[in-house]
C-alpha positions in Angstrom: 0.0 0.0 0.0 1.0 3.7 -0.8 1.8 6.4 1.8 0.3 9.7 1.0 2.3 12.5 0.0 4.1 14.3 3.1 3.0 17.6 4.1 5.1 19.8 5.1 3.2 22.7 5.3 2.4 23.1 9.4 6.1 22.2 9.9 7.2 24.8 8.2 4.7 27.4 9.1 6.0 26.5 12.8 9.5 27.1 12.3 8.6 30.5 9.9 6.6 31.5 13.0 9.8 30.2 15.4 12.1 32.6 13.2 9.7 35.8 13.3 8.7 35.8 17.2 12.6 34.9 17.8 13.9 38.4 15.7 11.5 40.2 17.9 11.9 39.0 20.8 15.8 40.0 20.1 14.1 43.8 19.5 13.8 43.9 15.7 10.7 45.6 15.0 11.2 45.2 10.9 11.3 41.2 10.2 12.7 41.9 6.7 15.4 43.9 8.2 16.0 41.8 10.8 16.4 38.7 8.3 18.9 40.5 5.9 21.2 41.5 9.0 21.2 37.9 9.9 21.6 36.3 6.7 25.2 38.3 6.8 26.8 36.0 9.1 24.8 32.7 8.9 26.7 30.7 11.1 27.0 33.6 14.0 23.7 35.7 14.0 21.1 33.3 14.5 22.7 31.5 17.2 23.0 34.9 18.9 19.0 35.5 18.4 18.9 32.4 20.4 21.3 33.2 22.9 23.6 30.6 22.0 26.4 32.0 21.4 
């Protein structure tokens, strides 16, 4: 018997809503702003949102 297709759609809603409330809780107020000053040092600035640095 077939599986049916996977849907990945609430997964990755989740994790877009996970990146959004974790930029403002950080104290960006512009989520496209905040996501092009992370995106500049991908393997530093999101583990800072998170405190994980």
């Amino acid at each position: 018997m077939e599986r049916p297709p996977l849907n990945l759609t609430t997964p990755m809603a989740t994790l877009r809503s996970f990146a959004i409330n974790q930029l403002r809780t950080a104290g960006h107020t512009n989520i496209a702003a905040g996501l092009r000053t992370t995106a500049l040092r991908p393997y530093e600035r999101p583990l800072a949102v998170l405190g994980l640095n």
